[in-house]
N, C-alpha and C positions, 0 to 999 in steps of 0.2 A: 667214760670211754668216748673217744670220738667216733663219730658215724662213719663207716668202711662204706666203698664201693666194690661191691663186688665182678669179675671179671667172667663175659658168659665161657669162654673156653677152660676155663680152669686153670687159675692162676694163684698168687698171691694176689688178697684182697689190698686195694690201695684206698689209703685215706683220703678220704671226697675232700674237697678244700673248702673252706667257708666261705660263705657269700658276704662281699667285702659292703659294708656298711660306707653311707654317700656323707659325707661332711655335713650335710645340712640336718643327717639324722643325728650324725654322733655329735654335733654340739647341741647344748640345752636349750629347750626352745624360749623363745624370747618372748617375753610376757609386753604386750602392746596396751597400753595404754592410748584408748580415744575417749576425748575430750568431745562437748557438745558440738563447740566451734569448728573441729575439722570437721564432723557426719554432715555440721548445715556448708559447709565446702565443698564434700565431697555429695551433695545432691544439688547443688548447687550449678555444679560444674554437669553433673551426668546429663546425658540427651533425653529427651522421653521418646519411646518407639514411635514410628512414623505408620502404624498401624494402629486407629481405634478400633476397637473390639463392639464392634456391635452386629444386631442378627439379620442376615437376609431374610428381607419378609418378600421381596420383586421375585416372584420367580420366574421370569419370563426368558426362554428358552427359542433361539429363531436357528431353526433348520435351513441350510443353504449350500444347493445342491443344485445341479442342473440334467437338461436331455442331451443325448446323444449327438453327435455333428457338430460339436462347437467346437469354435477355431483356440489358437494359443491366447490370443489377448482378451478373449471371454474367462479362459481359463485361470491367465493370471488375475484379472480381476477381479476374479470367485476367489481367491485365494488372499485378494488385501483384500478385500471384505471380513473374512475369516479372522486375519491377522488383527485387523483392527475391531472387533466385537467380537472378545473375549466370554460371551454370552450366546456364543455360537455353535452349529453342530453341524457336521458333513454327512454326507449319504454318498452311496454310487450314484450313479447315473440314471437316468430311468429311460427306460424303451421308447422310442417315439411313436408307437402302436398303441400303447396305454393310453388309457384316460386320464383326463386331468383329476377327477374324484381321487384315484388312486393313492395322490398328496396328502389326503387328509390322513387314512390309514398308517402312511409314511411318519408322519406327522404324530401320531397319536404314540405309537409304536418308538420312538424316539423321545417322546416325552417332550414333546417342542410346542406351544401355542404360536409359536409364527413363524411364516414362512417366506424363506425369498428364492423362487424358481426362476433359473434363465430356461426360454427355450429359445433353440435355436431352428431355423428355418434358411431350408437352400443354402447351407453352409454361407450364409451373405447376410441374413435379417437375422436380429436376437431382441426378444421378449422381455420382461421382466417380470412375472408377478409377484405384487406385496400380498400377504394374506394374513388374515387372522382365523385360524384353526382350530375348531373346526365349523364353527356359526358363522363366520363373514366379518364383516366385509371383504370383499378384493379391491384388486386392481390392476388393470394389464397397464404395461407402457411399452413403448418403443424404445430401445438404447440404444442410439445416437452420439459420437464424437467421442467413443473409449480413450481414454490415453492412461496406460497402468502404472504403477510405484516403480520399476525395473525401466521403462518407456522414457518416465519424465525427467526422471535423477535432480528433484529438486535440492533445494540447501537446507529446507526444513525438515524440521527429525521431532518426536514426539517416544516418550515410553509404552510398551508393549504393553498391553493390558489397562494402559491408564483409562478415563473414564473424562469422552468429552463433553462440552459446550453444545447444544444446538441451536445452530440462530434459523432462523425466518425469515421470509420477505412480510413485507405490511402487508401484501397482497392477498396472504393465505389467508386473514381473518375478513378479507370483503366478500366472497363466494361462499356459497353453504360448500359445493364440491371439493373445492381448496381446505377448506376446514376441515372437513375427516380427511382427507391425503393428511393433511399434519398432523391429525392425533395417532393415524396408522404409521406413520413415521417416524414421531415420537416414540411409540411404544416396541419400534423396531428397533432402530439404531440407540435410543438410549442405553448405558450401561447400567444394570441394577446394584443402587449400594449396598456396598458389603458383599458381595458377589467373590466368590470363592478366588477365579481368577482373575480378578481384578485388580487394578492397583488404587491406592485412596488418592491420584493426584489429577489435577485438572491441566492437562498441557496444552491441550489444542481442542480445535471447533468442525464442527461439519455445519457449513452453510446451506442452506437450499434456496436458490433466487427463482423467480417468477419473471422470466424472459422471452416473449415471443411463441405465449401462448406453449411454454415450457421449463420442466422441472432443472435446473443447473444445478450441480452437486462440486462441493469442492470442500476438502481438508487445511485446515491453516495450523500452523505450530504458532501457540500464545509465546513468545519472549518475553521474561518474567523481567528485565529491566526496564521493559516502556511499553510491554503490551502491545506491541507490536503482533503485525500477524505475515508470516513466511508459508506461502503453500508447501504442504507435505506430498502431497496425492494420496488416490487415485481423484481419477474426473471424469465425469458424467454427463450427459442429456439424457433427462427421462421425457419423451413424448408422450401425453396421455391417451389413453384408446377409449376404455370403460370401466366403470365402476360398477362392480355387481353387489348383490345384497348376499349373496352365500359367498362360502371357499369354493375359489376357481370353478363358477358354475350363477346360476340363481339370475331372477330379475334383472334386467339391467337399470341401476340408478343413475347414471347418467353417461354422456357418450358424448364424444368431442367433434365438435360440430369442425373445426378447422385440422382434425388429423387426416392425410395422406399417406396411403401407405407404401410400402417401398414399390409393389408393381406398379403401382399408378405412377409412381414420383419417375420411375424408369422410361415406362411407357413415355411419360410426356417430352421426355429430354432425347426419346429415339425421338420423335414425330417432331421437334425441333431441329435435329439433325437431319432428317429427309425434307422436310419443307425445305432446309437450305439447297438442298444436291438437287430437287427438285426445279428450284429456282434459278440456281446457274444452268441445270438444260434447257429451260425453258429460253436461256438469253445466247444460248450455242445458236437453238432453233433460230432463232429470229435472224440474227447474222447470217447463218446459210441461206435464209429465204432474202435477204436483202440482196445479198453475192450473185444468188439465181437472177432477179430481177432485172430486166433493160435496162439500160442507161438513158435515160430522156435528156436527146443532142439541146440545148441551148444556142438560140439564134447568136450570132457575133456583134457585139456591142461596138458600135467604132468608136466610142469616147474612153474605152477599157486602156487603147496604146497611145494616148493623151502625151501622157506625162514617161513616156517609156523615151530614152536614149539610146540611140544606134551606139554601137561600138565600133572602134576603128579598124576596116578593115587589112589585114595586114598581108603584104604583098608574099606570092608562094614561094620558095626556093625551091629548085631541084639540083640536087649532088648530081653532079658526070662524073665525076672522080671516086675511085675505089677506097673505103675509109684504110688507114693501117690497122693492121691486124695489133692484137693487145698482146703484150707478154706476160707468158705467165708466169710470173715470177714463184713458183710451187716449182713446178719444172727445171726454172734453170736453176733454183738450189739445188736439185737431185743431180741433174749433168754434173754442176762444180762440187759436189760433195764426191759423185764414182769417179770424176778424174783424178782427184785428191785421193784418194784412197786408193788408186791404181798405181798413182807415182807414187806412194811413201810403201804399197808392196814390191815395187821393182828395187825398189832402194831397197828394201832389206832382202831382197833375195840375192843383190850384187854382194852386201856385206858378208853373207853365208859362203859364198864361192871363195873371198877373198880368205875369209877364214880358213878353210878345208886347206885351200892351196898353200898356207905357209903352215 
């Protein structure tokens, strides 16, 4: 019997149709025959994954987040931070009322050993600190000469999640001070292998140069035909302030004898600007007091008209005669323009008459 469908109103039951069998079922399957030589072909030829399988043992975890006040291009540069250390974690905001301790809490609670805090000050100054969480060290700097990945639009590109290069100046190993900045930098911005969202590829480098008694930060994308290096961005100046021996707090281990901080740096460039205004009244003053002053008469030198020549004096006319008057030729256009205009309306007022009459 074949299988009926039955119909919910109540009908004659209709025979369900069968389910139409695909060609590849209904012929007989084919019996494959592989030989040694095609399998060492066929693995021969296959790719091997671009992922090795091995276990993140780095679990280093950098929280970065900033305070309250900060302008757009703080904010996008928090954000290519983010994008570029894939080993990274974001927070709100935090209060500018709070304590700096407060971080470590943040810190702990988030499961982060480091930390990179902007803060900002007078919507105008911005902070940075690096920290290691929650034993120390820190470090404040000053950021200086932001220009963000969106700002620059350079021609270099790098993959998302890859895992960079970091170079060094020579410089970082002649200072003890320089030397922890490099290993707290290290252990920040490097990527840890095997790291979940990482990629296993090395594209590009994060530099840090030793410039004018300051940290220089900048991004290159490697070009794998000649190793070349094309800036990616972001770009930095980190100014150093202090090095403390706790998270955001503790001892100070050292303190930079050539930082200026933005009030003072302001301060000096007003009192540059009033010394000048200054300086021009002071040379107003003087001119008016010279102006006030008498003129001391000088005796007459009779050797001064030495070499001076008379000129010829040249004999006086007087007119008796009334000059002619000028014409003005404006006027007698106007006269010879209305008499013209007067004789070609006579004329056509005679022509109207002669019409009517015949």
């Amino acid at each position: 019997m074949a299988a009926t469908k039955r119909k919910r109103r109540g009908g004659l039951a209709v025979q369900a149709k069968k389910p139409k069998r695909n060609e590849k079922d209904a012929a007989p399957p084919a019996k494959r025959h592989t030989t040694a030589e095609e399998v060492e072909e066929e693995e021969r030829d296959r790719i091997p994954g671009p992922v090795c399988k091995g276990k993140w043992k780095n679990k280093e975890r950098i929280l970065i987040f900033s305070s309250r006040g900060i302008n757009f291009r703080t904010r996008h540069l928090m954000q290519d931070l983010r994008m570029l250390m894939p080993h990274s974690k974001a927070d709100t905001k935090m209060d500018r009322k709070d304590k700096l301790f407060v971080i470590n809490e943040v810190c702990e609670m988030k499961n982060c050993n480091k930390c990179i805090y902007f803060e900002a000050k007078k919507k105008q100054d911005l902070y940075m600190w690096l920290s290691n969480s929650p034993h120390g060290p820190s470090a404040k700097f000053l950021v200086q000469n932001i220009h963000t990945l969106a700002e620059l639009k350079m021609t270099g590109n790098c993959l998302k999640g890859s895992r960079p290069l970091l170079s060094f100046d020579p410089a970082f190993d002649e200072l003890p001070h320089y030397a922890l900045l490099k290993e707290l930098l290290i252990q920040i911005f490097s990527t840890p292998r095997y790291h979940p969202k990482s990629q296993p590829f090395v594209d590009h480098v994060f530099t840090f140069t030793i410039l004018d008694n300051r940290i220089w930060f900048r991004n290159f994308q490697i070009i794998e035909e000649d190793a070349a290096l094309v800036e990616i961005g972001p770009r930095f100046v980190l100014n150093l302030i202090k090095i403390f021996q706790g998270s955001f707090g503790g001892p100070t281990l050292y303190e930079n004898p050539h930082y200026q901080s933005p009030n003072m740096h302001r301060r000096v460039i007003r009192s540059i600007t009033a010394a000048k205004y200054r300086e021009k009244q002071q040379v107003k003053d003087v001119q008016k007091l010279r102006k006030k002053e008498t003129k001391t008469l000088l005796p007459h030198d009779p050797t001064a008209d030495v070499f001076v020549t008379p000129a010829e004096e040249k004999p006086i006319e007087i007119q008796w005669v009334k000059p002619e008057p000028k014409v003005d030729l404006k006027a007698r256009k106007k006269r010879i323009y209305k008499r013209q205009r007067k004789m070609k309306q006579r004329m056509d007022s005679g022509k109207k008459n002669k019409s009517m009459e015949t």
